[in-house]
N, C-alpha and C positions, 0 to 999 in steps of 0.2 A: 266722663268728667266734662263740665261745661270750661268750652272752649278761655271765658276768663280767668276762673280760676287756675287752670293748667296755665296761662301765660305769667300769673302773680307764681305761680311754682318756679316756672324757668327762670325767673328773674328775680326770685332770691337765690334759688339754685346757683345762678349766676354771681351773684354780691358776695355771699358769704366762700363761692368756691375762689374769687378775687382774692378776697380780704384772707384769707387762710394762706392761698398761695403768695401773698406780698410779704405777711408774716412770717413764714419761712424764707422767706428771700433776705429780709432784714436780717433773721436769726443767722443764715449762713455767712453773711455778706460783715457780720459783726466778728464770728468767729474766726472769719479768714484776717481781717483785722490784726485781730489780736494774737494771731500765730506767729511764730518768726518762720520768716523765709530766707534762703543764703542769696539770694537776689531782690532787689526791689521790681526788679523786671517782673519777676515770676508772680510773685504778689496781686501784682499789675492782672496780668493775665487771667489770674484766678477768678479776680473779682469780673473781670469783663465776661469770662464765660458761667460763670456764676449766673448773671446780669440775664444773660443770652437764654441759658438752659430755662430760668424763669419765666422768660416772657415765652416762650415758646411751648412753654407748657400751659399757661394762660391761655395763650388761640387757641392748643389742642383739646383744652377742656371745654371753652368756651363756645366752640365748634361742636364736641359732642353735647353736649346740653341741647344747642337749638340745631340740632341734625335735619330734623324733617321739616322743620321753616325752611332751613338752608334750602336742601332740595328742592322745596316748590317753590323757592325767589331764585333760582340757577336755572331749573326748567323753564319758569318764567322769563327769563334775559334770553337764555337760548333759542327762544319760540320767537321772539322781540327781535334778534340779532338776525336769525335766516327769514325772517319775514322784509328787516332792510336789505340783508343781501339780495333776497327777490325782485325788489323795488328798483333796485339802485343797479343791479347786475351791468348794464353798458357803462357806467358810469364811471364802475369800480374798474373793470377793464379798460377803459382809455385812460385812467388815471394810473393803472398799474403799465400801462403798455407806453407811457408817454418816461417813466420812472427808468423802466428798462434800456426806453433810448436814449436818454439824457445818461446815463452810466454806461451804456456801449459806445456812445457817441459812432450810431452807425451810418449817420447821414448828418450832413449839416447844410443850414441856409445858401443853397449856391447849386448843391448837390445834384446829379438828373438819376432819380431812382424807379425803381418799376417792382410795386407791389401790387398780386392781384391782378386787376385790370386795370389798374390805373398808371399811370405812367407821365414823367414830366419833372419841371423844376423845382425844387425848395423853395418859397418864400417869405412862409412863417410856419413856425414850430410853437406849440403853446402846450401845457398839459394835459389837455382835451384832446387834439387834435391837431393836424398839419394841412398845410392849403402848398397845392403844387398849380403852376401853369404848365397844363396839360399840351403833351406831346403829343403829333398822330397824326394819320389814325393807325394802329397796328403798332407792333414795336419794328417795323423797316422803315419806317417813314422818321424823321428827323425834323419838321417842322410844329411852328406852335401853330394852334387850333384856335387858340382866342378865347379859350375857355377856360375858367381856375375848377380844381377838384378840393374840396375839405374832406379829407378821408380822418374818420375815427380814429385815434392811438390805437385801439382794443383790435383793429385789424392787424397788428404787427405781432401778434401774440400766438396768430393761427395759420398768416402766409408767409413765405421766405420773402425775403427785402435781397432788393439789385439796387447794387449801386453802383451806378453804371460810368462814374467818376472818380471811382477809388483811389486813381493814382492822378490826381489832380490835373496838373495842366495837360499833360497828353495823355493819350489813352490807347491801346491795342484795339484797332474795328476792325470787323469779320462781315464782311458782306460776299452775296456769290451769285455769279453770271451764269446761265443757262446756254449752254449750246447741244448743236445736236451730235448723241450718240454717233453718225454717221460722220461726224464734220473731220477737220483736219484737226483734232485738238491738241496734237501739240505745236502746229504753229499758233493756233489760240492760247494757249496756255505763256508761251513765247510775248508773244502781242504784247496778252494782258496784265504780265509781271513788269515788262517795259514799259506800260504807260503809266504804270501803279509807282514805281523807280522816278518815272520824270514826274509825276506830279507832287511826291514828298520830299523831293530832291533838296528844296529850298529849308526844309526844316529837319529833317531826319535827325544832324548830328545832334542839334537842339535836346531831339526828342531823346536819343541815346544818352546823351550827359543827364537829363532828367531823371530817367531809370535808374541808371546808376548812381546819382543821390537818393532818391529816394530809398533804393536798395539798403545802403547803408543806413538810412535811418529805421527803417520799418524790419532789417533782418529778412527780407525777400528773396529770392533769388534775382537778379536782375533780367529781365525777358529779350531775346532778340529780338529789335527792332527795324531789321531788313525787310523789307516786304516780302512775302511768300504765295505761293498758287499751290491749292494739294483738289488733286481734282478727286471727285466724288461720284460713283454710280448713282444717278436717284430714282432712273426706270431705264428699261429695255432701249426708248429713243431719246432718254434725255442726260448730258453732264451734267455735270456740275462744278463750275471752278471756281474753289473757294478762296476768297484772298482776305491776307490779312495784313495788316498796315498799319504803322502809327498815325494819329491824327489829334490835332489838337481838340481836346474835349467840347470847345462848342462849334467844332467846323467838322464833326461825323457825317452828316449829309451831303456837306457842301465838296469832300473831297471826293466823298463816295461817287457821286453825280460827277464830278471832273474826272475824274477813272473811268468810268462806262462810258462817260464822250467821249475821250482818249481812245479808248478801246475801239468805240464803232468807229472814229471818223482814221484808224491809220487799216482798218480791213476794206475801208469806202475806199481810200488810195488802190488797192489792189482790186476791188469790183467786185470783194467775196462777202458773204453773208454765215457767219459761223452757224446761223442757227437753220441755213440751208443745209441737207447732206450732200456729202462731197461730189455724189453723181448722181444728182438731179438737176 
């Protein structure tokens, strides 16, 4: 059958299977009228699902009528829609990874986070993308590099996100001093909890009442903030003593570095060298 004439079919097909189904819908719609109901409510109701059943039988007629148009205008959009998706595929990820973080609020302007490789401050967030000044180099070093990083949203979708300022003004740092296997380490260990003590000395209780609001707000556990030393095997001739300590979130480096000069210059007093063993 040529293609025209089959379309003048589907579209009376169409008119007259309209105009029958309207007509029935009138004829119901008059009877339910003119019935008595013991509610005006109920009435109500009839005529609305009346209404409803009609039209819904219109689309599903009207639907089978042009079934296999249907299908090749749905194939058609389909072929259309994964050929943008192809196009656009970074695009649609940084816009869906930028959606995530605005509703997690997992980092904000101010923030020092470490996704990836990339690693440093917050200081602009947009739907596309984030721009950090970058920290380094490595994640032990604490200063800026003088470099900004724009990392893609779509990255936060694939690596875990650090955020290395969670608990705002102060923060728990974990850094760790090397001595040798052979040495005296627990008067190293002695040493370097003492020097760790005097140098947070001035802010610790700060840091403790900090916690402990914050505790109450967030439902956290509140973490002890005394400084600690847990030392570590990490080979046959090497310690490892690891300290941990509160520190004001943008003074990580700076305490860190006052700890190890603490630490060398009261073993310089005594003329000993931890990372010497004890009898050589």
């Amino acid at each position: 059958m040529p293609i025209e004439n089959e379309m003048l079919i589907r579209i009376a097909s169409t008119i007259i299977t309209i105009a029958i189904i309207i007509l029935l819908r009138n004829i119901s719609l008059k009877m339910i009228k003119n019935r008595d109901f013991h509610h005006k409510e109920a009435k109500m109701r009839a005529m609305v699902y009346t209404r409803k059943f009609f039209m819904l039988l219109v689309i599903l007629t009207v639907a089978f009528i042009w079934l296999s148009h249907i299908k090749d205008f749905a194939l058609s959009i389909t072929a259309l829609a994964v050929a943008i998706v192809l196009a656009t595929k970074e695009l649609i990820l940084c816009v869906t990874g930028g959606m995530i973080r605005n509703y997690s609020q997992s980092y904000r302007i101010g923030d020092r986070i470490h996704i990836g490789d990339y690693r440093g401050d917050v200081v602009n967030i947009d739907l596309l993308s984030t721009t950090l000044l970058e920290i380094g180099p490595g994640v032990s070093s604490h200063q800026y590099t003088g470099r900004s990083i724009n990392i893609p949203n779509g990255i936060f979708l694939s690596h875990p996100l650090i955020n290395e300022t969670f608990t705002e003004k102060y923060i728990l740092h974990v850094f760790s001093v090397p001595i040798s296997s052979c040495a005296k380490w627990q008067e190293a260990e002695k040493v370097l909890l003492e020097a760790a003590n005097e140098t947070v000395q001035d802010y610790i209780e700060e840091a403790r009442k900090h916690m402990e609001k914050l505790s109450s707000r967030t439902a956290f556990e509140a973490p002890n903030v005394d400084p600690r030393v847990t030392i570590i095997m990490a080979d046959k001739d090497t310690l490892n003593l690891l300290v941990r300590v509160p520190v004001p979130s943008r003074r990580k480096g700076k305490i860190e570095q006052a700890i190890v000069r603490l630490f060398l210059e009261k073993y310089d007093k005594f003329g000993y060298n931890p990372m010497i063993p004890e009898n050589s």
